[in-house]
MDAnalysis code that builds the backbone (N, CA, C; Angstrom):
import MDAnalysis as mda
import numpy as np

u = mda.Universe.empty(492, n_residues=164, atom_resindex=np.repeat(np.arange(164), 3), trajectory=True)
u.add_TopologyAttr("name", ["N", "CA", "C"] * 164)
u.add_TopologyAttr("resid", np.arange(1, 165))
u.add_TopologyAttr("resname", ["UNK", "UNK", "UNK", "UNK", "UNK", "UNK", "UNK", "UNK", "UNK", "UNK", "UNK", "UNK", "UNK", "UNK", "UNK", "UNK", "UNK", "UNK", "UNK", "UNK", "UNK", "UNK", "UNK", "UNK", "UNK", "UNK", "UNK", "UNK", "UNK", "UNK", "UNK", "UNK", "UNK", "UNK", "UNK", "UNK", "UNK", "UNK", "UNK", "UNK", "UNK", "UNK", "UNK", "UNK", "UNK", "UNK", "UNK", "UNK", "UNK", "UNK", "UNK", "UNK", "UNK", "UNK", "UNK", "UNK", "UNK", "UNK", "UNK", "UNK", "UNK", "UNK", "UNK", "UNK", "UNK", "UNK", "UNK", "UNK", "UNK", "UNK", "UNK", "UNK", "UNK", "UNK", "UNK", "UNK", "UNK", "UNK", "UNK", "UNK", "UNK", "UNK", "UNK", "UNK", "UNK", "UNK", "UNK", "UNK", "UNK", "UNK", "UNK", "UNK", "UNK", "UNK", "UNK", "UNK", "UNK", "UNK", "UNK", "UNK", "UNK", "UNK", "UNK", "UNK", "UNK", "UNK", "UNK", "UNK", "UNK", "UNK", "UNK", "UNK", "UNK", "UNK", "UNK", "UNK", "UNK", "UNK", "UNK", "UNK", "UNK", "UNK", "UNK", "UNK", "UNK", "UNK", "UNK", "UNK", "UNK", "UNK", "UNK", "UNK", "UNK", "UNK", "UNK", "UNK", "UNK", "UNK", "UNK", "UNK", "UNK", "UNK", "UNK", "UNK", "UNK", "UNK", "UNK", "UNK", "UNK", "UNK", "UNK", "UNK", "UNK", "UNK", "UNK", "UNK", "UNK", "UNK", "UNK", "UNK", "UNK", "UNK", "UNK", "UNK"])
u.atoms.positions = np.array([
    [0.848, -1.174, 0.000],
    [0.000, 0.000, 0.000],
    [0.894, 1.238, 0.000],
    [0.777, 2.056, -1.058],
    [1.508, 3.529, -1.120],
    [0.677, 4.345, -0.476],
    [1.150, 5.379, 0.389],
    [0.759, 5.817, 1.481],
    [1.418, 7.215, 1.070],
    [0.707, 8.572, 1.207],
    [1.059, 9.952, 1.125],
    [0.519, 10.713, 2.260],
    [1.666, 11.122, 3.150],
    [1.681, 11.597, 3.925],
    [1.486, 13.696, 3.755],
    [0.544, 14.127, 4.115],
    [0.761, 15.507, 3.787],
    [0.781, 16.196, 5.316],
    [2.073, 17.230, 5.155],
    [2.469, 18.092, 5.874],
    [1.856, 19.422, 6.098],
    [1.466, 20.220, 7.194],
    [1.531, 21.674, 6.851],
    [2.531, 22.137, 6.952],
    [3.034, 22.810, 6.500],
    [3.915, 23.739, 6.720],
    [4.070, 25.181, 7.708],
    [5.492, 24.911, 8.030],
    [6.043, 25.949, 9.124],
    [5.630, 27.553, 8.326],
    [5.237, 28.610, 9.594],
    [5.324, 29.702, 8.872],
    [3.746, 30.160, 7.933],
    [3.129, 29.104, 7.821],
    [1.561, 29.695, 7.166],
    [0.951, 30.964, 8.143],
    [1.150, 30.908, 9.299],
    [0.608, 31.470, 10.252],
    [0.901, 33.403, 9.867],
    [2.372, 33.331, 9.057],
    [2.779, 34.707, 8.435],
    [1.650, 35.522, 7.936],
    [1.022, 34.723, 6.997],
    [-0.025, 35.054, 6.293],
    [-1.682, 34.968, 6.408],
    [-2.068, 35.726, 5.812],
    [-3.398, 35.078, 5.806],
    [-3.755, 33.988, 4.833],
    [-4.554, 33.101, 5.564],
    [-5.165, 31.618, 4.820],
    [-6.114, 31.616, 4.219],
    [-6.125, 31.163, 2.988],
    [-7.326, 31.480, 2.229],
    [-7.632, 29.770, 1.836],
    [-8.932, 29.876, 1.732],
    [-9.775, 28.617, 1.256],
    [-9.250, 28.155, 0.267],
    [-9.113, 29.014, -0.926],
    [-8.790, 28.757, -2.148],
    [-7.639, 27.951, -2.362],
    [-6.541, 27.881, -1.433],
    [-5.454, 27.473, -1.300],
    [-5.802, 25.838, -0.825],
    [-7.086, 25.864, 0.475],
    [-6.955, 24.392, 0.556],
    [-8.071, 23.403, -1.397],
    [-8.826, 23.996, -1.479],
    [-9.599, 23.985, -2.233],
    [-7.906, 23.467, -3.500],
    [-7.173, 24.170, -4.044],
    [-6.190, 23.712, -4.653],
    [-5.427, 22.778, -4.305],
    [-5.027, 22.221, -2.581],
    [-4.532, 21.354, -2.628],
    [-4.976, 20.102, -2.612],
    [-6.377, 19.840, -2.098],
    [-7.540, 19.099, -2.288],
    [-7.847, 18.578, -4.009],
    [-7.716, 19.507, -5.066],
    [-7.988, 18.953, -6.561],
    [-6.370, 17.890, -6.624],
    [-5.562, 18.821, -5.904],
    [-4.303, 17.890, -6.672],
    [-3.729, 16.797, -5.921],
    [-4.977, 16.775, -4.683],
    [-4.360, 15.389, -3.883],
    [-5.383, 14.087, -4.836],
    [-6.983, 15.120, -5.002],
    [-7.610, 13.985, -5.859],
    [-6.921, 13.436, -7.147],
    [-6.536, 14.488, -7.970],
    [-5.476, 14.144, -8.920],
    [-4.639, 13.102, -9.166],
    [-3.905, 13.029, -7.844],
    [-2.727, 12.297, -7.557],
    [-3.485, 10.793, -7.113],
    [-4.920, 10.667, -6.702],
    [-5.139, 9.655, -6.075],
    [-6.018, 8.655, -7.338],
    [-6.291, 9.625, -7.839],
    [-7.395, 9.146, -9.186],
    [-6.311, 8.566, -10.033],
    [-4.884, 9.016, -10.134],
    [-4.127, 8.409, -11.033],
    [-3.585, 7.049, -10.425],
    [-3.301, 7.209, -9.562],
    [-3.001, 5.677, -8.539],
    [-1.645, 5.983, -7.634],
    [-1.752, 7.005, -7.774],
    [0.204, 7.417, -6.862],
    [0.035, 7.388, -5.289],
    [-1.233, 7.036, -4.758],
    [-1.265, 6.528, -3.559],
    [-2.467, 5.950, -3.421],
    [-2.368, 4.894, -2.480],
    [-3.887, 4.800, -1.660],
    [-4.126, 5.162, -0.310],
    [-3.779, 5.421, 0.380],
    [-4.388, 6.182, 1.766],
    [-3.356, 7.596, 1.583],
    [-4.116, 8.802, 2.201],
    [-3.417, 10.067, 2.359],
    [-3.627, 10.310, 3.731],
    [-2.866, 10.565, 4.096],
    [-3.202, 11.370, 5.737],
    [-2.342, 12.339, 5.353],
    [-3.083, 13.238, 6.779],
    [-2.697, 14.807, 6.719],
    [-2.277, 14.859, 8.538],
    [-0.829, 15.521, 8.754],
    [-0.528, 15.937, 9.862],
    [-0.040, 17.256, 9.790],
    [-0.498, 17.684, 10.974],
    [-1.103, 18.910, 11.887],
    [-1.080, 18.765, 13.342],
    [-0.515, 20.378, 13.663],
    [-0.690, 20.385, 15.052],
    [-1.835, 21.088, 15.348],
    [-2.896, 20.411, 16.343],
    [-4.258, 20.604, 16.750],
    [-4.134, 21.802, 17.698],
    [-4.822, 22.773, 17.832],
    [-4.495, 23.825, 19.066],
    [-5.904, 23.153, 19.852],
    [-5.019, 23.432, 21.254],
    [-5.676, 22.852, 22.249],
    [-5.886, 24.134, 23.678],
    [-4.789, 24.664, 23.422],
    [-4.221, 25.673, 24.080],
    [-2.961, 27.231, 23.753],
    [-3.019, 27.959, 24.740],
    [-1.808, 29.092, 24.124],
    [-0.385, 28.097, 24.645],
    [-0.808, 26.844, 25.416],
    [0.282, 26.233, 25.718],
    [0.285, 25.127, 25.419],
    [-0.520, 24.200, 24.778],
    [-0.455, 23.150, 24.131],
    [-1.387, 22.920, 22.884],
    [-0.453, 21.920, 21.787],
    [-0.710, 22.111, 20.324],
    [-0.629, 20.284, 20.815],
    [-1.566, 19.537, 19.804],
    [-1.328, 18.010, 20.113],
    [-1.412, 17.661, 18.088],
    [0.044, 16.879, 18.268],
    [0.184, 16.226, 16.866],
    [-0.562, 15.547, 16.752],
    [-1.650, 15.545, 15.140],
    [-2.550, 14.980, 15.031],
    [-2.753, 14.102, 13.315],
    [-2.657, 13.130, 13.210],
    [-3.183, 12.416, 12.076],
    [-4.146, 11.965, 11.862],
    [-4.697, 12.668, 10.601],
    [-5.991, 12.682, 10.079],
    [-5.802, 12.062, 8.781],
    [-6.613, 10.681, 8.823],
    [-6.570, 10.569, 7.083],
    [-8.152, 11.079, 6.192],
    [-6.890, 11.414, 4.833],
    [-8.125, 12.375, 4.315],
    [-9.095, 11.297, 3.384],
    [-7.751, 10.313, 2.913],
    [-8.448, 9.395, 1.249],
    [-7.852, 8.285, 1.801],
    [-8.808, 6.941, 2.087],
    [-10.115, 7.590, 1.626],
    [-10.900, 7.740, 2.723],
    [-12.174, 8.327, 3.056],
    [-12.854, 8.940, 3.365],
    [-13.149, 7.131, 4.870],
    [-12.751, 7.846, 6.273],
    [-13.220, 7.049, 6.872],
    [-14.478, 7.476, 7.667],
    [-15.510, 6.063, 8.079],
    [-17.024, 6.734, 8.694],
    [-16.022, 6.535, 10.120],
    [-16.899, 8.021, 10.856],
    [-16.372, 8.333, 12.688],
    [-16.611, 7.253, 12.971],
    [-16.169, 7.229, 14.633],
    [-16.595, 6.271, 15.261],
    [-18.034, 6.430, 15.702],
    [-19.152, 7.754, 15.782],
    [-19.876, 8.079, 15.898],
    [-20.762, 7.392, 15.061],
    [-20.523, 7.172, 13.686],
    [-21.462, 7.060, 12.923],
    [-21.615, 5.490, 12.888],
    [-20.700, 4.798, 12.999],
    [-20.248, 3.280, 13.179],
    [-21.151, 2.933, 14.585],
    [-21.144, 3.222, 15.574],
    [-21.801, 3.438, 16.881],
    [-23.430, 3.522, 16.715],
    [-23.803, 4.798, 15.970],
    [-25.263, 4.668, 15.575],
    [-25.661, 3.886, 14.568],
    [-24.629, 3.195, 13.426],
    [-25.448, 1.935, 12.987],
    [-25.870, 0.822, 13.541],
    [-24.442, 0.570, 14.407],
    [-25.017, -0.625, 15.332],
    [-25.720, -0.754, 16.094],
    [-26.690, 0.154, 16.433],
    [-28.070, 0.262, 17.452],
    [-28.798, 0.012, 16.193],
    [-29.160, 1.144, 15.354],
    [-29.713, 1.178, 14.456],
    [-29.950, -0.394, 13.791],
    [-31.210, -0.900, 13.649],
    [-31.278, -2.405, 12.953],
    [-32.094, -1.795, 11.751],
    [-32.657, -1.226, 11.872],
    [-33.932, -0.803, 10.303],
    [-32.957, 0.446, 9.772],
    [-33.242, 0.347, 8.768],
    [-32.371, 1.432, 7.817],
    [-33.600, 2.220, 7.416],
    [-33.857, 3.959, 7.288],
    [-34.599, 4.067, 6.505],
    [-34.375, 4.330, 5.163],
    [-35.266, 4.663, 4.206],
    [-35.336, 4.744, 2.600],
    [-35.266, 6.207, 2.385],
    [-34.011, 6.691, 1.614],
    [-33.942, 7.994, 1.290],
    [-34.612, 7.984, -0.261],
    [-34.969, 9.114, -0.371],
    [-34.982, 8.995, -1.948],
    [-33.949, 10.633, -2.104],
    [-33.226, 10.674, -3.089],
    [-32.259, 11.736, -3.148],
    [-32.317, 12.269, -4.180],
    [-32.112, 13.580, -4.731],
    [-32.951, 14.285, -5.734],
    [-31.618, 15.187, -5.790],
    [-30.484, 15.543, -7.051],
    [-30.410, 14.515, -7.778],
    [-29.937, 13.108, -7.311],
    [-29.514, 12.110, -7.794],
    [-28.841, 10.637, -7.591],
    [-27.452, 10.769, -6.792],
    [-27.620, 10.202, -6.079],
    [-26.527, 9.796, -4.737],
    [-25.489, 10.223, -5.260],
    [-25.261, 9.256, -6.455],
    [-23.793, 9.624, -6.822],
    [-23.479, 10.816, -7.630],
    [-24.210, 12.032, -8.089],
    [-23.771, 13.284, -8.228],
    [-23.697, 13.843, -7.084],
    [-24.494, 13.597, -5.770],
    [-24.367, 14.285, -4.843],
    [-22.821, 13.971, -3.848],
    [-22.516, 12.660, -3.936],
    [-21.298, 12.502, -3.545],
    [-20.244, 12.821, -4.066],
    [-20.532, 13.253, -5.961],
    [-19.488, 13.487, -6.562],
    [-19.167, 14.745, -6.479],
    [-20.181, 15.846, -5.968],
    [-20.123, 17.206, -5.424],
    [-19.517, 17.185, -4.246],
    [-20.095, 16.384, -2.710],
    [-19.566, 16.735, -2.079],
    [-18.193, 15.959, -1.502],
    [-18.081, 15.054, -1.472],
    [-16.683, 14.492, -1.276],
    [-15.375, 15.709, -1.702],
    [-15.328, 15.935, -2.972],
    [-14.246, 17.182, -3.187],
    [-13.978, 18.333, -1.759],
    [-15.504, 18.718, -1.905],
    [-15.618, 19.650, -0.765],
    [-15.141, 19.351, 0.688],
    [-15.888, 18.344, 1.340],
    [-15.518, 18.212, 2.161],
    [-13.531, 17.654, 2.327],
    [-12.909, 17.010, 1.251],
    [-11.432, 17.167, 1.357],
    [-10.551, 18.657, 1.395],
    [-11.905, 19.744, 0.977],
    [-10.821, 20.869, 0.880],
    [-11.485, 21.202, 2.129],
    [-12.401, 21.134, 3.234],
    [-12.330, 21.638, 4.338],
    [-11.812, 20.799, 5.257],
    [-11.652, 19.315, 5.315],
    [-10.338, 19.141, 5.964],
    [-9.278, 19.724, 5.990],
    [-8.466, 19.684, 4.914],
    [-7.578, 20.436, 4.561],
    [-7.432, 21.854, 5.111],
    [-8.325, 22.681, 5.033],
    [-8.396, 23.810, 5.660],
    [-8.389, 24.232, 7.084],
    [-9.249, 23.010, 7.528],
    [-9.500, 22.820, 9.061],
    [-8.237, 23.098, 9.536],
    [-7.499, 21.924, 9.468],
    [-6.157, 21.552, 9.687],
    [-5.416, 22.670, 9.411],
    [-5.420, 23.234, 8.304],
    [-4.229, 24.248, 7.904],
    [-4.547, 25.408, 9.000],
    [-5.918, 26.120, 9.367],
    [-6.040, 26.826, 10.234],
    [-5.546, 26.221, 11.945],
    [-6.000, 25.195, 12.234],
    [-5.687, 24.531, 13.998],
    [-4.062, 24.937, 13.530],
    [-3.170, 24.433, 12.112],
    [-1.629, 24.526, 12.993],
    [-1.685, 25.899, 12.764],
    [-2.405, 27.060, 11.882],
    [-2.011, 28.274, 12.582],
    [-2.191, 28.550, 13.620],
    [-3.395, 28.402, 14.204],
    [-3.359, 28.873, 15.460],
    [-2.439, 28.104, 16.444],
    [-2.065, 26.912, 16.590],
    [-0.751, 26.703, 17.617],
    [-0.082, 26.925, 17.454],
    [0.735, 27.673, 15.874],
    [1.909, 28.171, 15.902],
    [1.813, 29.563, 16.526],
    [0.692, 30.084, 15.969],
    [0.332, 31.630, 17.070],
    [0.569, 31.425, 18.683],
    [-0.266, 30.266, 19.169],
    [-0.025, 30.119, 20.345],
    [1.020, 29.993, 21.124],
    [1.641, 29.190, 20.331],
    [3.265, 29.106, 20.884],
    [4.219, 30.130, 20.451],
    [3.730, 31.011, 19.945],
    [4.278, 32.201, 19.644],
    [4.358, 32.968, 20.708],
    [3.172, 33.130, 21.156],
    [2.296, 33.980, 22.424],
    [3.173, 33.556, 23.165],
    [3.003, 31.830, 23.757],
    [3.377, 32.071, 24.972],
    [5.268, 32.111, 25.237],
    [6.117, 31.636, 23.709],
    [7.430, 32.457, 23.774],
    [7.225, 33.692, 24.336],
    [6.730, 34.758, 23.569],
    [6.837, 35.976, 23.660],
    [6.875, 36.228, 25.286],
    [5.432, 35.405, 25.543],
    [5.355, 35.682, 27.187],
    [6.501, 34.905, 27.969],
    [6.902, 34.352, 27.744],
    [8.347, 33.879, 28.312],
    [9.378, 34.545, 28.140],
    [9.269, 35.167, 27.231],
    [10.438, 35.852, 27.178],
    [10.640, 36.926, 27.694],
    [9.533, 37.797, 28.006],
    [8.591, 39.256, 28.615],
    [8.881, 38.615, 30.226],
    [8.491, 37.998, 30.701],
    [9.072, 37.480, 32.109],
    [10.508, 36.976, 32.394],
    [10.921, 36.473, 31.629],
    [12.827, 36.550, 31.765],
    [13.560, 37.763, 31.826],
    [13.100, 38.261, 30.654],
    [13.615, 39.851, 30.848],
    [13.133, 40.518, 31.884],
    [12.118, 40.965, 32.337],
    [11.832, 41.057, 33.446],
    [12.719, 41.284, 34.593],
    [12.682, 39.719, 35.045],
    [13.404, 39.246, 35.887],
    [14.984, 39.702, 35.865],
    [15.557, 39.729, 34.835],
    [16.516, 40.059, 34.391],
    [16.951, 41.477, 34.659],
    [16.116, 42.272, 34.188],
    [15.894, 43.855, 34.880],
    [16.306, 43.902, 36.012],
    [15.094, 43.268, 37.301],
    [15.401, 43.415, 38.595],
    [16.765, 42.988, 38.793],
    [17.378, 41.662, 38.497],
    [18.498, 41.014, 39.127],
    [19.150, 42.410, 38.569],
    [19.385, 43.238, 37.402],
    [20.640, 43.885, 37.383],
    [20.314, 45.102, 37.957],
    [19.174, 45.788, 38.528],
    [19.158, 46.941, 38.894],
    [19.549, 46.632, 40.639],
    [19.170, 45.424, 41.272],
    [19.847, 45.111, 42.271],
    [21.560, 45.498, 42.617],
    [21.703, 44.240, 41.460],
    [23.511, 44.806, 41.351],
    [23.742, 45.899, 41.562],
    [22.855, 47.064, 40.484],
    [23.720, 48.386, 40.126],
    [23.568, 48.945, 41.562],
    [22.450, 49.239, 42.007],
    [22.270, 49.576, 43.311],
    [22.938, 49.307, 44.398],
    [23.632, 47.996, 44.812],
    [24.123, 47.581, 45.663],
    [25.638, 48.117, 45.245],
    [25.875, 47.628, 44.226],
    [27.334, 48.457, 43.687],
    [27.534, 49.950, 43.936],
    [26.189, 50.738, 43.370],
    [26.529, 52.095, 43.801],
    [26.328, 52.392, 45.600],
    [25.709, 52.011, 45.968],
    [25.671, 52.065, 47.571],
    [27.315, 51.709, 48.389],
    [27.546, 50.632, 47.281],
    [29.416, 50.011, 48.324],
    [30.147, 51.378, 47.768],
    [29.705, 51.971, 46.579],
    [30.918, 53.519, 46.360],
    [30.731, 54.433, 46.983],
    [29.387, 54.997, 47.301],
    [28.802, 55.677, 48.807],
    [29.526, 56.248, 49.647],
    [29.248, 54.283, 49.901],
    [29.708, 54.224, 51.585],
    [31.194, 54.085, 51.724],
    [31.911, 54.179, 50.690],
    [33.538, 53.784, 50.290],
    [33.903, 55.214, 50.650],
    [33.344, 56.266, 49.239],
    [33.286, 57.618, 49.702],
    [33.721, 58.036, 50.618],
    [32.406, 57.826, 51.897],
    [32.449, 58.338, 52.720],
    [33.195, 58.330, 53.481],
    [33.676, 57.058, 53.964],
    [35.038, 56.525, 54.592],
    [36.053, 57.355, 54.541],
    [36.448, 57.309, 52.988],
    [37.458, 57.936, 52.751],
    [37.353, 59.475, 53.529],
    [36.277, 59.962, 53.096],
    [35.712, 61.217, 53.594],
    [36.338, 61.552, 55.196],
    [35.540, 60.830, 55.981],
    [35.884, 60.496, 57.101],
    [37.326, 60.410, 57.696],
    [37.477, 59.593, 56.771],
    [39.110, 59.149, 57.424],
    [40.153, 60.164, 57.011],
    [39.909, 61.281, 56.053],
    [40.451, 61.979, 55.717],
    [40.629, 63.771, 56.801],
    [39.216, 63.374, 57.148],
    [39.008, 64.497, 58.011],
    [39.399, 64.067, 59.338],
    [39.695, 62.862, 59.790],
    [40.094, 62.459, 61.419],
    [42.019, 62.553, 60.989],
    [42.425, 62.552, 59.827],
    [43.525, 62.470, 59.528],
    [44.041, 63.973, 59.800],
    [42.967, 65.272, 59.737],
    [43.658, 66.004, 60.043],
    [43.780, 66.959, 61.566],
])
């Protein structure tokens, strides 16, 4: 089984994301799958969960698996009912299947922007509290340093005036 693994990429987050973009990579994954250059595709992505946690996530796109949700309500389910579908099933799947691969696709491409934002954030905020910290420790120093010249000063001061 040939297997195509798709990546997002570092850095989307620069920009703004447009549909159109997943919508293009979606024709040329069908492309690639209709010709035979793979049979399963998954797509990895980091899921935002948080400004402090992103969870690596594999999603396969092709082919198309039913949730566990839907697997769950058949098996209660014993009677099936009778759709009638207007037009025929299979134009309607042949419409939406495309679609729904370019909003996977999209899904995904937006969750790793936002954890790369997030972990952006909370660098930034890490870094905004080091420095910080960093501040105090050296204004300590300077302070304590200028206080020992002071009081050095003064000494001298002192000892200069008992000297005479």
């Amino acid at each position: 089984m040939r297997q195509l693994i798709v990546q997002t990429f570092e850095g989307i987050g620069r920009r703004r994301l447009e549909y159109a973009e997943a919508v293009t990579i979606a024709e040329r994954l069908e492309q690639l799958y209709q010709a035979g250059a793979f049979d399963v595709c998954t797509i990895v992505y980091n899921r935002f969960r948080s400004a402090i946690t992103q969870e690596l996530t594999f999603q396969q796109l092709i082919p198309v698996q039913p949730s566990e949700v839907e697997e769950a309500g058949q098996a209660e389910q014993e009677v099936k009912a009778v759709y009638e579908f207007e037009p025929d099933e299979e134009a309607i799947l042949k419409e939406l299947l495309p679609r729904n691969l370019a909003v996977q696709i999209y899904g995904a491409l937006v969750e790793n922007a936002a954890s790369e934002q997030g972990a952006r954030m909370t660098a930034m905020d890490s870094a905004t509290r080091n420095a910080g910290d960093m501040i105090d420790r050296l204004t300590l120093t300077y302070n304590r340093t200028r206080q020992a010249q002071i009081t050095r000063e003064l000494i001298e001061i002192i000892s200069g005036a008992e000297a005479m």
